[in-house]
C-alpha positions as CSV (number, residue, x, y, z in Angstrom):
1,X,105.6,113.4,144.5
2,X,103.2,114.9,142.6
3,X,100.5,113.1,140.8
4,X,100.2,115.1,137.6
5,X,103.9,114.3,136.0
6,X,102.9,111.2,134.8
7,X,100.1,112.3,132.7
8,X,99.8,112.0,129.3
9,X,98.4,115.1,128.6
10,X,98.5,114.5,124.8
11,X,96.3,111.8,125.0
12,X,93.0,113.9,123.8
13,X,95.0,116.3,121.5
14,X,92.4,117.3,118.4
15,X,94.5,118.8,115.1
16,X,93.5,122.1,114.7
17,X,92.2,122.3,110.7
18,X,95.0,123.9,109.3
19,X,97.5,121.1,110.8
20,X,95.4,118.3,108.9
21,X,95.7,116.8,105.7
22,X,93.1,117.9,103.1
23,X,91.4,115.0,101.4
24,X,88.1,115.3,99.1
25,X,85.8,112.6,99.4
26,X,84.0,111.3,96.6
27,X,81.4,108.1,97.7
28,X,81.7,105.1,96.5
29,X,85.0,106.3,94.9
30,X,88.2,107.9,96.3
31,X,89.0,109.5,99.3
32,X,91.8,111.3,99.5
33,X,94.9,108.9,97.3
34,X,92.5,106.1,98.1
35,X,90.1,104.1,95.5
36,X,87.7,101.7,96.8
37,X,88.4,98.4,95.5
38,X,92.1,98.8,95.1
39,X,94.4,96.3,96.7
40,X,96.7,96.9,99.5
41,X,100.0,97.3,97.9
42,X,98.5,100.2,96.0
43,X,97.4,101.4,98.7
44,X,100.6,101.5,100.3
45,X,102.3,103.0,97.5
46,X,99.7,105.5,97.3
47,X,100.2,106.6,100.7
48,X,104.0,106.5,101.0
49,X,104.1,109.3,98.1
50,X,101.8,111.1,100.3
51,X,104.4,111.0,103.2
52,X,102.4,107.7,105.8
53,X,103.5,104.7,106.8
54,X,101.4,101.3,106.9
55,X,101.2,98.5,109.4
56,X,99.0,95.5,108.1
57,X,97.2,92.9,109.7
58,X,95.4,90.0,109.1
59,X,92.1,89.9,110.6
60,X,90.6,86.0,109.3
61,X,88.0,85.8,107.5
62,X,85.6,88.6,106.4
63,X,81.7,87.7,107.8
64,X,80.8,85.5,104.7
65,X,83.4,83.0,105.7
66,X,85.5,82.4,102.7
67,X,87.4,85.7,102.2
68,X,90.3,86.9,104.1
69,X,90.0,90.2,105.2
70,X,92.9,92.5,106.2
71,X,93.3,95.7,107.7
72,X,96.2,98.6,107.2
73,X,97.2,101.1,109.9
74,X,98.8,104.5,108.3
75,X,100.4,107.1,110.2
76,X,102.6,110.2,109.5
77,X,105.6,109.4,108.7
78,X,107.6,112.7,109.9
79,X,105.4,112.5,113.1
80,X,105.3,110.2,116.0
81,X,102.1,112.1,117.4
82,X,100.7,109.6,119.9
83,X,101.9,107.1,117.4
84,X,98.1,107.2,116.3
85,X,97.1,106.0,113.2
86,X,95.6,108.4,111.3
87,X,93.2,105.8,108.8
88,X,92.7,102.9,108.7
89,X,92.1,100.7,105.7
90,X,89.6,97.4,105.5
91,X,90.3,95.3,102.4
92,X,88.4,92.1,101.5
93,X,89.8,88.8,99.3
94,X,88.3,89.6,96.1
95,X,86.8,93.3,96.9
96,X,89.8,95.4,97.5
97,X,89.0,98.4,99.8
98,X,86.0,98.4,100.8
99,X,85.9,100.8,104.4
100,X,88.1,103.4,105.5
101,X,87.9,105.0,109.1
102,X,89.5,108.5,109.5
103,X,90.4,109.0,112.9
104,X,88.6,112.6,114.6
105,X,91.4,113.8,116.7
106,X,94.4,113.4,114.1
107,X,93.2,112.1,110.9
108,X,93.1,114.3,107.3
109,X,90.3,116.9,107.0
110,X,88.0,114.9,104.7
111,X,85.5,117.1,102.9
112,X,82.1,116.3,100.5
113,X,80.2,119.7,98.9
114,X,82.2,122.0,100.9
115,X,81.3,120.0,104.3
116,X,84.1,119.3,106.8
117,X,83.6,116.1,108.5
118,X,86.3,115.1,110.6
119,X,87.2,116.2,113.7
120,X,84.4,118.4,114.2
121,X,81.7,119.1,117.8
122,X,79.1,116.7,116.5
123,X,76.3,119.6,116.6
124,X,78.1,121.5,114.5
125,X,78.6,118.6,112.1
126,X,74.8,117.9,112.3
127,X,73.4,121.6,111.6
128,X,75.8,121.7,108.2
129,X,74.0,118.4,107.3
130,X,70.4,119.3,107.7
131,X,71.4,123.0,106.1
132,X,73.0,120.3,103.5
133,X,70.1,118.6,102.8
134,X,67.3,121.3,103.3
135,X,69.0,123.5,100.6
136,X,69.6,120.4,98.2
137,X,66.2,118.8,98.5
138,X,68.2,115.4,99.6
139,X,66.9,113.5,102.5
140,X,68.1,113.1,105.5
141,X,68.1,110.6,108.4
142,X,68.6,110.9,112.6
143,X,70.4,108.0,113.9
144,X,70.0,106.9,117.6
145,X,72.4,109.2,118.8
146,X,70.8,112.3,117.2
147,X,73.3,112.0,114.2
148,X,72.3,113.7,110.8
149,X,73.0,111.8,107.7
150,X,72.6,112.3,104.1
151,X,72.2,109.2,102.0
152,X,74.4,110.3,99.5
153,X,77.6,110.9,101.8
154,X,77.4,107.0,102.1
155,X,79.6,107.6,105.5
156,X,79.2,106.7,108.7
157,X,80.0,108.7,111.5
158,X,81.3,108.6,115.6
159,X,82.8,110.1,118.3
160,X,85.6,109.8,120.4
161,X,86.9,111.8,123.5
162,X,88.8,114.9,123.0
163,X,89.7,115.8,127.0
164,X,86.2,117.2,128.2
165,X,84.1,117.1,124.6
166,X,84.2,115.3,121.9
167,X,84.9,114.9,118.3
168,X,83.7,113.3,115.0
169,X,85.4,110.2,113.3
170,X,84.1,109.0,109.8
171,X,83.8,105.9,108.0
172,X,83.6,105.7,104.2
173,X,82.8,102.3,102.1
174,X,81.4,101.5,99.6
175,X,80.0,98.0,99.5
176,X,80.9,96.5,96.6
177,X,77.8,94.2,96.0
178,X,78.9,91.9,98.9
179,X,77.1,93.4,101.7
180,X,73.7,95.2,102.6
181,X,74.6,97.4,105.2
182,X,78.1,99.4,106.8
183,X,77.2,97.1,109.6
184,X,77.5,94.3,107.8
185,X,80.6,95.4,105.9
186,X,83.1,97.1,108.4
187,X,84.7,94.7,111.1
188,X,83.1,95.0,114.5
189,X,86.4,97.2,115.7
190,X,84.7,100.1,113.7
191,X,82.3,100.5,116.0
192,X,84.5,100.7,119.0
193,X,86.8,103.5,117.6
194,X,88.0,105.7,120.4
């Protein structure tokens, strides 16, 4: 028997670019037929007329305590590629939408000024920040892992394994008044996004 036919193969499949959604991201905002602060039902609607289909979930409570918190899984809805969810959407009691993770190896193309940021080799991604922020005068900061960030994306960024390399997930958020930082905003699953 050989070892190899049960392989998933699939499992570290990146979209090229031109197979990918285009969404614009504008912080704070909208990204892509998302607003932060909407609730989920327009977000469902919004999506469905965009061709995805949402799972939801309750989570509990969101870290204060008192609000429920909720999260919503979209996929394609012509596609059944590793039934992966392309986004997914964070909504607090009260807040609306407050986080939304775009996943690196079959999530939209998001871009901000002309910057592609999902899905891409994490240098690559790093050296169009700096340039970014070098050219604009903004500042820039280096995370632990040698990320670049400019402020004024308000994103977050990730990896996750693409067969032998890797590529970049994003978070956007906006935080509504109710928290300090992404950390304190996006559930703990965030983190862990592979």
């Amino acid at each position: 028997m050989d070892d190899h036919q049960f392989m998933n193969t699939d499992l570290w499949v990146v979209l090229a670019d031109s197979e990918r959604r285009r969404w614009e991201y504008f912080p704070r905002q909208s990204i892509g037929p998302l607003r932060f602060g909407m609730e989920r039902q327009e977000a469902i609607t919004a999506m469905g007329e965009h061709g995805f289909t949402a799972t939801q979930e309750d989570l509990g409570l969101w870290c204060d305590g008192k609000r429920a918190q909720w999260r919503l899984e979209f996929r394609r809805a012509a596609s059944h590629y590793l039934d992966r969810a392309v986004a997914k959407c964070y909504f607090v009691e009260g807040v609306g939408l407050s986080c939304v993770l775009v996943d690196g190896l079959c999530g939209p193309q998001v871009t901000h000024e002309g910057i592609r940021l999902v899905g891409r080799v994490p240098s690559e991604l790093n050296q169009e920040m700096e340039a970014y922020a070098l050219e604009t005068g903004e500042g820039f900061r280096i995370n632990g892992e040698g990320d670049v960030y400019c402020d004024s994306f308000v994103m977050e960024r990730g990896t996750q394994r693409a067969g032998d390399s890797v590529v970049t997930w994003a978070l956007f958020y906006d935080l509504r008044g109710i928290a300090g930082t992404s950390w304190d905003m996006a559930p703990t699953e965030v983190w862990h996004h592979s």
